[in-house]
C-alpha positions in Angstrom: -34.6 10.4 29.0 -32.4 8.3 27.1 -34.0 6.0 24.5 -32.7 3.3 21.7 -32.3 5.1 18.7 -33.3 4.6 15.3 -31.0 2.9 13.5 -30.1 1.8 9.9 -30.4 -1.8 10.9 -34.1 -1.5 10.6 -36.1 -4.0 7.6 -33.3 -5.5 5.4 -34.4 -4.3 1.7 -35.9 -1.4 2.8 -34.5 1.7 0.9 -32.2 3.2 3.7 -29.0 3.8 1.7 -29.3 3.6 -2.2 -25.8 4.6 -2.4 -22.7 2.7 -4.6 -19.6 2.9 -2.2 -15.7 3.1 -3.2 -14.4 0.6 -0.9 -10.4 0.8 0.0 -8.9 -2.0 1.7 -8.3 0.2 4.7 -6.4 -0.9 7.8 -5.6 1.8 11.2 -7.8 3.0 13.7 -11.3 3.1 13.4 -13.2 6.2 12.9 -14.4 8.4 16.0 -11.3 7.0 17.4 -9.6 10.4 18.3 -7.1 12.5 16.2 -5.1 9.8 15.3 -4.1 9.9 10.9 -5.6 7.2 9.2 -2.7 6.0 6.7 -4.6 5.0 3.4 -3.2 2.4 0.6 -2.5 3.7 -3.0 -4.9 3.0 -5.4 -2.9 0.5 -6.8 -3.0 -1.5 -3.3 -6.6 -0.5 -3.0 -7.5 -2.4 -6.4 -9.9 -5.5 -5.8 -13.3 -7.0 -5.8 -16.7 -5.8 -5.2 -19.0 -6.7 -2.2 -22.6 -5.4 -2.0 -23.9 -3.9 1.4 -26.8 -5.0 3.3 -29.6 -3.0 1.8 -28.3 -4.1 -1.5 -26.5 -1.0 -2.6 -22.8 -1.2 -4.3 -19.7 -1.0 -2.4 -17.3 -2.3 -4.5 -13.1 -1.5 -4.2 -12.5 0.8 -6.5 -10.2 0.3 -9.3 -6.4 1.4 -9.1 -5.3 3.6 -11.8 -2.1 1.3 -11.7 -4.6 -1.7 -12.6 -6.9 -0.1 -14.9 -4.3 1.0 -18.2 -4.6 4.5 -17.2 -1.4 6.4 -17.4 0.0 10.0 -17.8 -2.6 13.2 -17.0 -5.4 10.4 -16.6 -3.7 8.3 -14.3 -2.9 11.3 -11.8 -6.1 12.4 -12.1 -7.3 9.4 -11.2 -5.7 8.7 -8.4 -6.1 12.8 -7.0 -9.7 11.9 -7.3 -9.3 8.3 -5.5 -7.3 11.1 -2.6 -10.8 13.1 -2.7 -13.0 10.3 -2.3 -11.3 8.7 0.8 -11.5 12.2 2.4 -15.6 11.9 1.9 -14.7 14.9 -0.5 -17.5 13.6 -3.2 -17.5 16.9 -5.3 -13.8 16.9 -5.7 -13.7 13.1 -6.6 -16.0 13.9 -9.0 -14.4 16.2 -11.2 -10.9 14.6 -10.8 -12.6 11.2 -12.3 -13.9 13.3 -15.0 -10.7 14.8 -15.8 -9.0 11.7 -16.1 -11.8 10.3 -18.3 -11.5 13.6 -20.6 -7.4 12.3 -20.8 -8.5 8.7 -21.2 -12.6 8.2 -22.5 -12.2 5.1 -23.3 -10.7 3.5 -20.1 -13.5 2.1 -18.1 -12.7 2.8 -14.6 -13.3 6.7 -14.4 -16.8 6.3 -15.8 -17.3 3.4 -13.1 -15.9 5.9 -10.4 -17.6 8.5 -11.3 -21.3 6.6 -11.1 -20.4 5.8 -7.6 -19.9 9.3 -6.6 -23.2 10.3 -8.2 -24.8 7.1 -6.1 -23.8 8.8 -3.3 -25.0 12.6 -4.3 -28.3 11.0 -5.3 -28.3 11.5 -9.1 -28.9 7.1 -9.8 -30.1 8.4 -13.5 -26.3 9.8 -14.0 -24.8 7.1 -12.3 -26.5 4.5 -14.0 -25.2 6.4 -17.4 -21.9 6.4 -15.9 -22.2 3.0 -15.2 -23.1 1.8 -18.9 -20.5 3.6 -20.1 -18.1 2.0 -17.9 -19.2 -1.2 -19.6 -19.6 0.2 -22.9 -15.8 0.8 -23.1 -15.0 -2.8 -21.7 -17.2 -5.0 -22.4 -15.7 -7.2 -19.8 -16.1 -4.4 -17.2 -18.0 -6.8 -14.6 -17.8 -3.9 -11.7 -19.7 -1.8 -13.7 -22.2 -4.2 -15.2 -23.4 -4.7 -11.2 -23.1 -1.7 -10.3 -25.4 -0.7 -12.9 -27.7 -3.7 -11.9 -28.3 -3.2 -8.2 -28.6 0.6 -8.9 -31.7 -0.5 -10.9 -32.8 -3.3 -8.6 -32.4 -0.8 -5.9 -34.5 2.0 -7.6 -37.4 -0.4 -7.4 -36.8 -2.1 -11.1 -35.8 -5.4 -9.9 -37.1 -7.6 -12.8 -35.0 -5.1 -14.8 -31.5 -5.8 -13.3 -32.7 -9.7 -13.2 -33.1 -9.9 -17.1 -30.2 -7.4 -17.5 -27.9 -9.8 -15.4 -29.9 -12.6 -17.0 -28.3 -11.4 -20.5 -25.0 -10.1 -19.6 -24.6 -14.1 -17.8 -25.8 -16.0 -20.7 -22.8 -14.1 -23.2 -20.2 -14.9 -19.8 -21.8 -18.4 -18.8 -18.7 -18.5 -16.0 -18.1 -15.5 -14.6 -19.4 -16.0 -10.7 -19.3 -12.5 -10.5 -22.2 -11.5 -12.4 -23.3 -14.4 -10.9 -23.5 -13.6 -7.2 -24.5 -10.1 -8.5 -27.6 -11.7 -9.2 -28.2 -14.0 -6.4 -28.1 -10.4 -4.6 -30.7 -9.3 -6.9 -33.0 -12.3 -6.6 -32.4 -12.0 -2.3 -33.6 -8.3 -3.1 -36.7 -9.5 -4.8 -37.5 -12.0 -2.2 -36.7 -14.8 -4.2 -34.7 -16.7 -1.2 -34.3 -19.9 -3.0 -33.2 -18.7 -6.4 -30.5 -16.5 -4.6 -29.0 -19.2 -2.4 -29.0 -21.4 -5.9 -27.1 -18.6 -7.8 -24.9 -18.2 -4.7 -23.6 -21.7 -4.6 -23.3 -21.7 -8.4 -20.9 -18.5 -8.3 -19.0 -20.8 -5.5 -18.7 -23.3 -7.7 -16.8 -21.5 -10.1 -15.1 -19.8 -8.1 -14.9 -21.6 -4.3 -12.7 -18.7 -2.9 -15.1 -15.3 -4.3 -15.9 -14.1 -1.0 -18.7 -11.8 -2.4 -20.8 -14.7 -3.0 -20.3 -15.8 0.5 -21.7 -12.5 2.0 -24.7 -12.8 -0.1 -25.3 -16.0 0.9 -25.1 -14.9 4.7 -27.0 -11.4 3.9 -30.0 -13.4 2.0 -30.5 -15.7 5.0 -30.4 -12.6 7.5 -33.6 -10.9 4.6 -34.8 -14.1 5.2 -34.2 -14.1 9.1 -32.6 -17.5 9.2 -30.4 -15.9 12.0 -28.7 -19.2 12.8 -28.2 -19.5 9.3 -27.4 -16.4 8.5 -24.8 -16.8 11.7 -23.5 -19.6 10.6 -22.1 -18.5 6.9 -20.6 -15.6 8.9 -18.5 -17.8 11.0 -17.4 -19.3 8.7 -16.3 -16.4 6.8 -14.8 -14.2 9.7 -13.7 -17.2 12.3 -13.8 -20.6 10.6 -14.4 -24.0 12.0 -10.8 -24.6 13.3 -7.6 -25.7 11.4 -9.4 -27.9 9.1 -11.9 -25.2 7.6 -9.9 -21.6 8.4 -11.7 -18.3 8.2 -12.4 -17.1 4.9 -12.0 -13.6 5.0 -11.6 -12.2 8.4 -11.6 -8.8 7.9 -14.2 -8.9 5.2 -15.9 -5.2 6.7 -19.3 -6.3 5.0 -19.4 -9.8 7.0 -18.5 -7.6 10.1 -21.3 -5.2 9.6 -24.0 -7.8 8.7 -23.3 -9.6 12.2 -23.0 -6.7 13.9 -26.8 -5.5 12.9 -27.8 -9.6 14.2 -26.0 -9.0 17.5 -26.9 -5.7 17.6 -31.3 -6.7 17.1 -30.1 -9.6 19.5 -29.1 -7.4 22.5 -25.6 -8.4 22.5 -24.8 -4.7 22.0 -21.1 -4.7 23.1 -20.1 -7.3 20.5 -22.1 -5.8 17.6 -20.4 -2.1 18.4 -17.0 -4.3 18.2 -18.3 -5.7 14.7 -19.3 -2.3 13.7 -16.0 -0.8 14.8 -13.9 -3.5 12.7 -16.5 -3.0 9.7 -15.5 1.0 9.4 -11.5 0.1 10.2 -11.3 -1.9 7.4 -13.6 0.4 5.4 -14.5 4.0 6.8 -16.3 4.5 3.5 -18.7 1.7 4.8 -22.0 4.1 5.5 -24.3 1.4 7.1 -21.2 0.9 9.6 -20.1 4.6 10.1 -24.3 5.3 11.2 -24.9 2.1 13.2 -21.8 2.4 15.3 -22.6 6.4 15.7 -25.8 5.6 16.8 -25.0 3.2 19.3 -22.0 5.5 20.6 -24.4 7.6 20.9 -27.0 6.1 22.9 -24.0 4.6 25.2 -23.8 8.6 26.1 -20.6 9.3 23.9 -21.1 12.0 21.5 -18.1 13.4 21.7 -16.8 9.6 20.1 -19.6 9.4 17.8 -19.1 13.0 16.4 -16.7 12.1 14.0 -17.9 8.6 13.0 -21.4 10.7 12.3 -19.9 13.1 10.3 -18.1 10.7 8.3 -21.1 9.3 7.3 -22.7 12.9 6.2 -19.9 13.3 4.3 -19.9 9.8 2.2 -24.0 10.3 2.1 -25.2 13.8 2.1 -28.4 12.6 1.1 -28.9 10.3 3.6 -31.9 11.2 6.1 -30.7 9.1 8.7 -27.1 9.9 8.8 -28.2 13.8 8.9 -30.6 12.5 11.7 -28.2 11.0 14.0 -25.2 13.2 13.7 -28.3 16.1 14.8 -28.8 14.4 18.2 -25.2 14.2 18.2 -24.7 18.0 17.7 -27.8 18.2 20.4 -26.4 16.0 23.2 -23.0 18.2 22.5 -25.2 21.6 23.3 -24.5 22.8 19.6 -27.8 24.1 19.1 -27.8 25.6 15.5 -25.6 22.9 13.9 -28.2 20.3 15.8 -31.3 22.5 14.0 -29.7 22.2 10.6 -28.9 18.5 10.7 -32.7 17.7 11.8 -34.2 20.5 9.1 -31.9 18.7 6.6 -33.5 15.3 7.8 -36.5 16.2 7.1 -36.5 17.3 3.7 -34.7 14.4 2.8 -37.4 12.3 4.5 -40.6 13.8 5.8 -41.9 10.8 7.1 -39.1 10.5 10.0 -40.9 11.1 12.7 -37.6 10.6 15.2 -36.7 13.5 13.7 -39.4 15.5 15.3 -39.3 14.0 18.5 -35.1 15.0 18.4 -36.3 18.7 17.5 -39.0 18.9 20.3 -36.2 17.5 22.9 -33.8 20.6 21.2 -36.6 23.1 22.0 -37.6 21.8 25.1 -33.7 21.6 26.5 -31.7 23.9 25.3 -31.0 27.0 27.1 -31.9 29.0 24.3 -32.8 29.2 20.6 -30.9 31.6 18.8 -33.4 33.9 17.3 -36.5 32.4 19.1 -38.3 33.8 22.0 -38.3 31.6 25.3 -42.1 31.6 24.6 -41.9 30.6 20.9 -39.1 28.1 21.8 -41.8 25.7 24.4 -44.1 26.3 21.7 -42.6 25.0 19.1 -41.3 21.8 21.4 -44.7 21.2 22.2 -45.8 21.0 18.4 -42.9 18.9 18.0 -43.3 16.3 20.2 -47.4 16.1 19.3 -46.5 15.3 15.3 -43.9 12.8 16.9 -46.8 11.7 18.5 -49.2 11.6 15.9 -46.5 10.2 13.7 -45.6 7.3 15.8 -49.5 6.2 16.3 -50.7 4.9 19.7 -47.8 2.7 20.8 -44.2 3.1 20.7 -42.5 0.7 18.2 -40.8 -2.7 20.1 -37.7 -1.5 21.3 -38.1 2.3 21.3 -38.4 4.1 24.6 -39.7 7.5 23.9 -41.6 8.6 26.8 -43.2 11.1 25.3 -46.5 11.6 27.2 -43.8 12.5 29.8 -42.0 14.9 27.8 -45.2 16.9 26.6 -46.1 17.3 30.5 -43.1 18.9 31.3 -43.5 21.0 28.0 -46.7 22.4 28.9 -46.0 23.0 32.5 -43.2 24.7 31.5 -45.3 26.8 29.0 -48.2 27.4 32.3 -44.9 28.7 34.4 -44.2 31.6 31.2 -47.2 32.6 31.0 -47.5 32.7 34.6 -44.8 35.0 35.0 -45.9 37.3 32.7 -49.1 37.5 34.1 -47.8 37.8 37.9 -46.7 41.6 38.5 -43.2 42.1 39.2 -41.6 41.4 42.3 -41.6 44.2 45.2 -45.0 45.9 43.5 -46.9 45.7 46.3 -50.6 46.8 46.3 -51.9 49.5 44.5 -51.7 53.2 46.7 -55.0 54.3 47.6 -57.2 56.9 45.8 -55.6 61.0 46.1 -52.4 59.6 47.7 -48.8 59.3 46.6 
């Protein structure tokens, strides 16, 4: 009854994961790999550029306190809350960051910090005020300025970020930061052409910006130029030999965008070891923590894709798909109220998931029992399950999925006839009824 999952790898540009990311330039084992301590850098080390994820979101390395002017009571606040945050402890992260920018309101990097946190707990209007105040206390606070614009392009507002970038370029006519930052804008609009131009003109000033790179690979794969799109990988993570070396080899968000083409390809063991390398380098990578869950998962390891799924959870409680996966997770483990929870919480976060029914009506119609529910109450409510999956899904599966479910509802209702059955049938050794006047 095993089926292939839905995935974050679906329609590039679809809203799957609005959320800015901290990155940290993070090397040990990957995630999910066991109990094994993963050893992270300072924040100082951890200091570097931004990249920007497949679905156009923010996941740029946050700044060290050691880089960023902080010092004293900021600067350990600071870096407690950079502690937090590569825990997935988002709530904690925040209110370190806004200590240290109480000790320090006009440094620029807690207010950037602290917008990426709210990204992730869902509050874009907050972050995006973070955001402008990040650049409001430096002015040459280019993080923040594209932070702030792919929040907005990713809220729906792209012609806002594009004249937003538009201005901030025109005041910093070299800065191939803000310049890739719109080419990624322009790929999230559709506008394939523009975005490969802007690309190649952040290159230009700056041939060795490896953001600009990704988003030249990412707009091809929008585009689904997959030889394309495969070729600017290469030469990113593997080169063309001694003459034309790898760019960036452990670049996690090269990793994860050829893991999604190998992964819609079929080649399924070298996308999970793309996926794997993506959340080694960056277990704060949420695209990479769900797709290599998933796909754990539908190999038949949840114990191994437990953590990685709760990982995810953690660095994106709001996202549906995440709480979706790690509940078939907790369901293939036999944790039956945790599995309940993660699909309720799926659901209000997205009422048009229909997988999400489908993974409850498999929990009802499996599990031993239902705490609190009646055997009776427990087929029942499989059955209604699996018919809104059903009516959800339409009349054919989509390419790729195997749901049998016109099986699955068989089996429900026979098993519903067979209760009913036995409460109807009298119980066993009755025997017939003694005759009239005799005991």
């Amino acid at each position: 009854m095993r089926r292939f999952r839905t995935s974050v790898a679906g329609s590039v540009g679809g809203a799957l994961l609005g959320f800015a990311v901290l990155a940290a330039a993070i090397g040990g084992p990957a995630c999910g790999g066991g109990d094994q301590e993963v050893k992270y850098p300072s924040p100082e080390a951890a200091a570097g550029t931004p990249v920007i994820d497949d679905k156009g979101a923010q996941v740029g390395v946050v700044q060290g306190a050691g880089t960023s002017g902080l010092t004293g009571a900021a600067k350990s606040a600071y870096e407690a809350g950079f502690q937090a945050w590569l825990k997935g402890d988002l709530q904690t992260a925040k209110a370190k960051f806004k200590d240290a920018q109480n000790a320090d309101p006009k440094s620029p990097a807690p207010p950037y910090s602290i917008g990426v946190v709210l990204e992730h707990l869902g509050d874009l209007s907050g972050a995006q005020q973070s955001y402008r105040q990040a650049f409001s206390n430096n002015p040459d606070h280019e993080l923040s300025m594209c932070a702030y614009a792919l929040s907005v392009a990713h809220a729906g507002s792209k012609g806002e970020a594009d004249t937003f970038l538009q201005d901030k370029r025109a005041k910093k006519a070299n800065s191939a930061r803000l310049t890739a930052c719109n080419a990624e804008v322009k790929s999230l609009a559709n506008d394939h052409g523009g975005a490969q131009q802007l690309a190649q003109d952040a290159l230009r000033m700056d041939p060795d910006f490896k953001d600009a790179m990704v988003t030249i690979a990412r707009d091809h794969y929008r585009a689904r130029k997959m030889d394309l799109a495969k070729y600017a990988l290469q030469a990113i993570l593997v080169g063309f030999g001694d003459a034309s070396p790898a760019r960036d080899k452990e670049n996690a968000e090269a990793h994860l965008l050829r893991g999604l083409i190998f992964r819609e390809s079929g080649a399924r063991a070298v996308a999970l070891q793309d996926f794997e390398a993506a959340v080694r380098r960056r277990p704060d990578l949420v695209e990479g923590l769900v797709n290599l869950g998933s796909m754990r998962l539908e190999a038949g390891n949840a114990q191994e894709a437990q953590p990685v799924l709760e990982s995810a959870v953690r660095f994106a409680p709001n996202n549906a798909l995440a709480h979706l996966n790690l509940g078939d997770c907790y369901r293939l483990l036999g944790k039956t109220t945790e599995a309940k929870k993660e699909f309720d919480q799926a659901l209000s976060l997205d009422s048009t998931l229909a997988t999400a029914h489908y993974d409850m009506g498999l929990l009802y119609l499996f599990a031993p029992s239902i705490p609190g529910t009646s055997a009776d109450a427990q087929v029942s409510t499989a059955i209604k399950e699996l018919e809104t999956y059903r009516s959800m899904r339409g009349p054919k599966a989509a390419p790729g999925v195997q749901d049998d479910i016109d099986d699955l509802l068989a089996r429900a209702k026979a098993k519903q006839a067979e209760l009913k059955n036995a409460v109807a049938a009298p119980p066993p050794g009755a025997g017939a009824p003694a005759p009239a006047g005799k005991k």
